[in-house]
PADOSE-105368 format. One record per residue (C-alpha): x negated, y, z. Coordinates in pm, whole numbers, plus 50000, padded with zeros to 5 digits. Example, Ala and Ser with C-alpha at 12.3 -4.5 7.8 and 13.67 -1.06 7.14 Angstrom:
BEGIN
NODE    east   north      up
NODE   48770   49550   50780
NODE   48633   49894   50714
! end
This chain:
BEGIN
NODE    east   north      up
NODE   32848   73125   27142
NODE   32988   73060   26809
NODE   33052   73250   26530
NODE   33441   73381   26373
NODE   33532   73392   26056
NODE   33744   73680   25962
NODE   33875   73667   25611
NODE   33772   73365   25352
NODE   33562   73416   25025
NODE   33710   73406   24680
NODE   33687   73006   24539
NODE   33355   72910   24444
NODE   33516   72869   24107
NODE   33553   73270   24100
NODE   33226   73353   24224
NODE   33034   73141   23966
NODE   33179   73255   23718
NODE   33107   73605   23767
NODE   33309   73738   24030
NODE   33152   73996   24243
NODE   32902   73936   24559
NODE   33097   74196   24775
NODE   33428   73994   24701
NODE   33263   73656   24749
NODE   33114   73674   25146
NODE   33266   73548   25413
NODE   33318   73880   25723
NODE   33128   73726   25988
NODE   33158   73944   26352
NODE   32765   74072   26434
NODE   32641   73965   26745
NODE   32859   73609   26839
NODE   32589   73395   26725
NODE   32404   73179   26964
NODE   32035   73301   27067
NODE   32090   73669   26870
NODE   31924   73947   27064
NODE   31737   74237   27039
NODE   31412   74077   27062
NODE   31513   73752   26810
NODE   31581   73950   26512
NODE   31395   73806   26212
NODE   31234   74022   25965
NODE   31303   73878   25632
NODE   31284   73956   25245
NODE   31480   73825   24991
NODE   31314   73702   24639
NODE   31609   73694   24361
NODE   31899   73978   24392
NODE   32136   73894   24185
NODE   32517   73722   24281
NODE   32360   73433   24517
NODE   32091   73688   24641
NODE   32379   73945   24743
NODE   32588   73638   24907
NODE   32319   73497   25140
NODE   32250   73865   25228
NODE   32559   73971   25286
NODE   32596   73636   25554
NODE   32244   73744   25681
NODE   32356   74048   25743
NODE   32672   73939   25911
NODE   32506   73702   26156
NODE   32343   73961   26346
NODE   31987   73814   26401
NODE   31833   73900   26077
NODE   31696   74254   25878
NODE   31628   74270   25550
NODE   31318   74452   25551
NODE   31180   74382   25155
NODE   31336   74246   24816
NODE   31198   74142   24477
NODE   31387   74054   24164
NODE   31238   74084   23783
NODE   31472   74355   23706
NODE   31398   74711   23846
NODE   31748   74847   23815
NODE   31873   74540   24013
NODE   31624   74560   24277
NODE   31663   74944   24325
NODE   32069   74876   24347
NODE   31971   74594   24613
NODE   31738   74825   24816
NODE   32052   75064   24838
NODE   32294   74882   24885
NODE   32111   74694   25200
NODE   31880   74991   25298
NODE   31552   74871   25209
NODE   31275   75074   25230
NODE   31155   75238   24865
NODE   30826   75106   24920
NODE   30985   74760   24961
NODE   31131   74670   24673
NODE   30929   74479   24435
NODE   31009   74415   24059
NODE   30827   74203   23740
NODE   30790   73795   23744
NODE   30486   73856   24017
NODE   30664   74145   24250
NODE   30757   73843   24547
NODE   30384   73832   24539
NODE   30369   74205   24727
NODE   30648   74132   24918
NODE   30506   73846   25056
NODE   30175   74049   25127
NODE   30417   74309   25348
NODE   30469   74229   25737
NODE   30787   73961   25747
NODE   30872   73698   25931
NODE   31050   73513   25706
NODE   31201   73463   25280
NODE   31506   73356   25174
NODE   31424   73272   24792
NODE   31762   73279   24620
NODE   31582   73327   24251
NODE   31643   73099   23941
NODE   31496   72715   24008
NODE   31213   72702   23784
NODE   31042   72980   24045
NODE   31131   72785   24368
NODE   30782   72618   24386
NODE   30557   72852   24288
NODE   30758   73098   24540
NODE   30802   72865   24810
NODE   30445   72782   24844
NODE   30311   73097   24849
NODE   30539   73205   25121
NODE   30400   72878   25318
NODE   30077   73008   25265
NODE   30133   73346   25382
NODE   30270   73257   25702
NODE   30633   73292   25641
NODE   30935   73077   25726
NODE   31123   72972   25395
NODE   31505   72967   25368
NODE   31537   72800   25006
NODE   31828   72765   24742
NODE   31921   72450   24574
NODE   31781   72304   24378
NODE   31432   72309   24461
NODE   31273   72241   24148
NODE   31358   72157   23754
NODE   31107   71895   23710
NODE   30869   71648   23924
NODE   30564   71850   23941
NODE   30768   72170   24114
NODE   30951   71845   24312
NODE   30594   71728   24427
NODE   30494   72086   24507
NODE   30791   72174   24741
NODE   30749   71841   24881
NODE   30371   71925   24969
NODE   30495   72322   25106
NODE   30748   72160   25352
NODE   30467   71934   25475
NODE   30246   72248   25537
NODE   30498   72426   25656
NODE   30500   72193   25938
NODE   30123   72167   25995
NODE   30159   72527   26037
NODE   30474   72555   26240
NODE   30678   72717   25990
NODE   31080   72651   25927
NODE   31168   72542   25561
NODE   31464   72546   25522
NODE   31705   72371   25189
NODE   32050   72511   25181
NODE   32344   72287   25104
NODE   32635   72316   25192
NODE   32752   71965   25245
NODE   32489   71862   25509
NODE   32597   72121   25788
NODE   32953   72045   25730
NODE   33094   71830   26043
NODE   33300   71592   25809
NODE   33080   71529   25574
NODE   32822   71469   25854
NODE   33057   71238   26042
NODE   33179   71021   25739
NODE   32792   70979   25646
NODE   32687   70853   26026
NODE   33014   70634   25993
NODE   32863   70458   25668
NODE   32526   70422   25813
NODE   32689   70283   26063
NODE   32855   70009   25887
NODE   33222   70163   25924
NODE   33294   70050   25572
NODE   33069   69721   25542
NODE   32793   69691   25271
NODE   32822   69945   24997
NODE   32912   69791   24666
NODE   32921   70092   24440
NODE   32965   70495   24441
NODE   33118   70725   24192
NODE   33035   71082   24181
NODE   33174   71383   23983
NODE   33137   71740   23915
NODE   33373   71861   23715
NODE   33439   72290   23674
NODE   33492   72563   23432
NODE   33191   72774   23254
NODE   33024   72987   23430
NODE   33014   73379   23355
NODE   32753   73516   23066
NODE   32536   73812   23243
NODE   32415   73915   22955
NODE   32425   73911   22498
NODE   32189   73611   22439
NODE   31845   73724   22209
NODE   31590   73889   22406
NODE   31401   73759   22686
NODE   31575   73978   22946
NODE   31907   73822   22809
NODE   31765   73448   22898
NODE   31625   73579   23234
NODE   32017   73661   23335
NODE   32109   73354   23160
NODE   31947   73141   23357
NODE   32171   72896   23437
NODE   32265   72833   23063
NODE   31905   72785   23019
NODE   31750   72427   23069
NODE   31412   72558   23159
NODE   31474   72783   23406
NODE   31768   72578   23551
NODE   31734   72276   23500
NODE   32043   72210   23344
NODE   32399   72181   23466
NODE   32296   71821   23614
NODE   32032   71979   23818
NODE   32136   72310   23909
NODE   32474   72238   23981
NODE   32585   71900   23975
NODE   32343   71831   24249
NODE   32582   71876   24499
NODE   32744   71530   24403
NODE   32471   71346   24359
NODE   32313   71445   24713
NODE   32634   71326   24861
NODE   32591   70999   24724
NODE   32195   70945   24765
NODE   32273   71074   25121
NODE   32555   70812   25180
NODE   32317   70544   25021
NODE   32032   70677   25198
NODE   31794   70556   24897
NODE   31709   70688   24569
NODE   31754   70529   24230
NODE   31587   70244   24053
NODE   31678   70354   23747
NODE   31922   70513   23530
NODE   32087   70539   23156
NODE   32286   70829   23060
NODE   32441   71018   22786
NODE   32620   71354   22719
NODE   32571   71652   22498
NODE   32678   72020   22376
NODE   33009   72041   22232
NODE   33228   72274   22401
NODE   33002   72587   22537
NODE   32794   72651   22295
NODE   32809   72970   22262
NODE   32470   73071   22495
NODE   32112   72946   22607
NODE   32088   72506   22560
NODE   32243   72372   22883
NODE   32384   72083   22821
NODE   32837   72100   22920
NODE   32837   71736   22973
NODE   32669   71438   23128
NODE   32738   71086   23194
NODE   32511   70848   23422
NODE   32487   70492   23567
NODE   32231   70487   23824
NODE   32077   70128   23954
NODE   32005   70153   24328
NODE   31830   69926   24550
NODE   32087   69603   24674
NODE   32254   69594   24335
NODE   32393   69899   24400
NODE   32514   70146   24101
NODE   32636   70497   24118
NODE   32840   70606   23794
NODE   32823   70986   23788
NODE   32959   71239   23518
NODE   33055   71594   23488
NODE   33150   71891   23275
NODE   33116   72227   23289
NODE   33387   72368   23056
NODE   33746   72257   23140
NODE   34033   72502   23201
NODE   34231   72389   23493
NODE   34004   72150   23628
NODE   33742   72157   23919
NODE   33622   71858   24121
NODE   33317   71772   24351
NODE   33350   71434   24425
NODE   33208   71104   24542
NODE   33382   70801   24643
NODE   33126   70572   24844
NODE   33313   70180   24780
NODE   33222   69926   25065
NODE   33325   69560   25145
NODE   33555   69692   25454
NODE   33676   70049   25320
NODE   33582   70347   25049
NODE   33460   70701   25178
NODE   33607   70951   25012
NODE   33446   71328   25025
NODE   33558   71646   24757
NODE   33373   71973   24839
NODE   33619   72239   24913
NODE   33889   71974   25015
NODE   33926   71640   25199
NODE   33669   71437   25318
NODE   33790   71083   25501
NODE   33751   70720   25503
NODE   34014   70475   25410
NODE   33986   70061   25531
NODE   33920   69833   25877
NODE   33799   70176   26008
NODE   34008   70517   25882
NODE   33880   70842   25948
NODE   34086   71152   25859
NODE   33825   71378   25865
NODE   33944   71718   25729
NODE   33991   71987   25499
NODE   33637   72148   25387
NODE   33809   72450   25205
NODE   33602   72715   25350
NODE   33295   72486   25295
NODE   33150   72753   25027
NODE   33091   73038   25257
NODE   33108   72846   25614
NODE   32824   72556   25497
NODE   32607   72867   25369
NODE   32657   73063   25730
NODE   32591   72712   25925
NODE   32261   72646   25739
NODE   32169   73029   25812
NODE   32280   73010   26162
NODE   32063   72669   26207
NODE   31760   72884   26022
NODE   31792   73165   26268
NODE   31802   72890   26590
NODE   31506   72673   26469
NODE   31326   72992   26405
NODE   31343   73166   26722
NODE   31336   72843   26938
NODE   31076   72669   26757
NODE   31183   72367   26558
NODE   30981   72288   26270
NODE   31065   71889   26185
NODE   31214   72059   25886
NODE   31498   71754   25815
NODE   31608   71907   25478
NODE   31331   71834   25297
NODE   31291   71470   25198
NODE   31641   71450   25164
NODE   31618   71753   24911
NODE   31338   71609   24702
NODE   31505   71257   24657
NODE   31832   71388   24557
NODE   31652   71666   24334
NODE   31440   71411   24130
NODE   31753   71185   24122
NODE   31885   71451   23874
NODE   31567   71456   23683
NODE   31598   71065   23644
NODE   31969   71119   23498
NODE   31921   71412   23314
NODE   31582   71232   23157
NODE   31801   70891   23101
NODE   32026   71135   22948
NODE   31829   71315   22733
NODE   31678   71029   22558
NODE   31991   70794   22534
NODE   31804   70511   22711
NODE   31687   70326   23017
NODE   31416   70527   23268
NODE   31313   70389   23575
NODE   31199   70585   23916
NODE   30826   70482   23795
NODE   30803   70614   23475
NODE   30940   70922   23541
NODE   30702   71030   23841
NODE   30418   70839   23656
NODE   30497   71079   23349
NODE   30540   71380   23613
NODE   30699   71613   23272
NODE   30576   71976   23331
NODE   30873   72203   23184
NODE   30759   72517   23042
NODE   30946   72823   23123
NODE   30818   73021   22829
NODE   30789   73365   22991
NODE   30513   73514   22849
NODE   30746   73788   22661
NODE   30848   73890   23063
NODE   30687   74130   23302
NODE   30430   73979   23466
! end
């Protein structure tokens, strides 16, 4: 059976910049999901409860073959308002930087880590090694060594027949899906060149910057713990176009800089990349992250016989010797989050554990670590150098809760 959507979320515009959880979830009817019985529901705890954290619950909960059993976030007030809201046992709910540790010690089948990036590794493996399926945000790392270390935890997770699962959006969309297979398939000849974009408005301050709490609900203003807007957010595009390509960079050379949010933490607002792929091929990428007015995912995929053309949240098709219309991927926010839970639930409880998220994950992940690198230093990196350098970031947490 399949599932119906009821009413649409608010634009992801609204919900990253602040807008509430409860507003931003897409009504999903309980019990019209393939394989959801009595005796499939997963037990599963949540690590991170903030806006994403209440989002993926609020679709887990809405599926119908899922109960949130545990939660952990640093913050106790958040984590008690979670365990309300969701009705968590008191017992359950785990705060401080270690409390996923306890929650992964309680009797669960499965996580869904939805915390800030720089925890993803250390979180996802210890959920691998505690026996427990992982559903895991984007992106999955902020540097090569928590890259590596995912890359390693999906691998186990398969030895062990676990599910690990990435979650974006644009993967378990059908156009996007269809347009890719099309290009693999030689619908628009060899690929010359790709341009991708992300281009949106700032996202909402949680909290006055100047304490260490303030930079924990910060965190994606803050390059540690994000990454910074080229890997925490802007990795939608560029997984688009490494996808298309099917191939990561040779190297890049980038530029950008801080000059119109500047007001909280050291993210970077804008970014501007040529990437040298395999075959002579380049990708020219660039975003922002402060315009009024303005919001664009894109990437246009240029080949000898036609140009793809995909924007998350609108049209996806293919213009040349071989059209494709595709279609409108307006509800792509809530709907590619609900298909990549659904597909969690079904490998799960039937048993699939090729986990096919995760290379593609790790080479689009350290393809923003090569531009925002190239960036950084106003120069030339290749591929090589930057795993043979394999830069540790340092959260600097030790004025947090252990």
């Amino acid at each position: 059976m399949s599932s119906t959507i009821q009413t649409l979320p608010v634009s992801r515009r609204q919900f990253l910049r602040g807008g509430s959880a409860a507003a931003a979830f897409t009504l999903i009817r309980p019990g019209l999901i393939r394989g959801t019985t009595a005796n499939s529901t997963i037990e599963i705890g949540v690590i991170g409860t903030g806006g994403r954290g209440n989002f993926i619950t609020e679709l887990l909960n809405n599926h119908g073959g899922f109960k949130v059993v545990a939660c952990a976030d640093y913050f106790e007030d958040r984590v008690q308002a979670y365990g309300d809201k969701y009705g968590v046992e008191e017992g359950r709910r785990y705060s401080t930087l270690s409390g996923y540790k306890r929650l992964l010690e309680g009797k669960l089948d499965a996580v869904a880590i939805e915390s800030p990036p720089f925890f993803h590794p250390e979180q996802a493996a210890a959920a691998v090694d505690a026996g427990k399926h992982v559903y895991l945000a984007k992106p999955i790392a902020v540097d090569v060594p928590g890259c590596l270390t995912v890359q390693q935890s999906g691998e186990k997770a398969r030895e062990k027949q676990l599910v690990f699962l990435i979650d974006f959006q644009t993967r378990n969309n059908p156009y996007y899906r269809e347009a890719a297979q099309r290009t693999h398939n030689g619908d628009i000849g060899d690929i010359v060149s790709v341009e991708a974009c992300y281009h949106c408005g700032r996202l909402g301050k949680q909290a006055e910057p100047g304490t260490p709490e303030a930079r924990l609900k910060n965190w994606v203003f803050d390059i540690a713990l994000s990454g910074d807007i080229i890997t925490e957010q802007n990795i939608h595009a560029l997984d688009v176009a490494t996808w298309f390509l099917d191939n990561h960079p040779i190297s890049a050379y980038g530029t950008g800089g801080r000059k119109a949010r500047i007001d909280v933490g050291d993210c970077w607002d804008h970014f501007a990349v040529v990437f040298q792929c395999p075959g002579g091929r380049v990708i020219s990428f660039n975003s922002t992250q402060f315009n009024k007015g303005w919001d664009d995912i894109g990437c246009r995929v240029h080949g000898s016989r036609g140009t793809v053309d995909t924007h998350y949240g609108a049209g996806v098709s293919i213009r040349g010797d071989n059209p494709y219309d595709g279609g409108n991927t307006s509800r792509i926010f809530a709907e590619g989050a609900f298909n990549n839970i659904t597909d969690f639930h079904r490998f799960v409880t039937e048993g699939h554990h090729d986990n096919p998220t995760i290379e593609p994950s790790v080479r689009s992940n350290l393809t923003t670590i090569l531009g925002r690198t190239a960036a950084y230093h106003n120069t030339v990196v290749t591929w090589d150098q930057m795993m043979s350098a394999n830069v540790k970031v340092d959260g600097r947490l030790d004025d947090l809760k252990a």
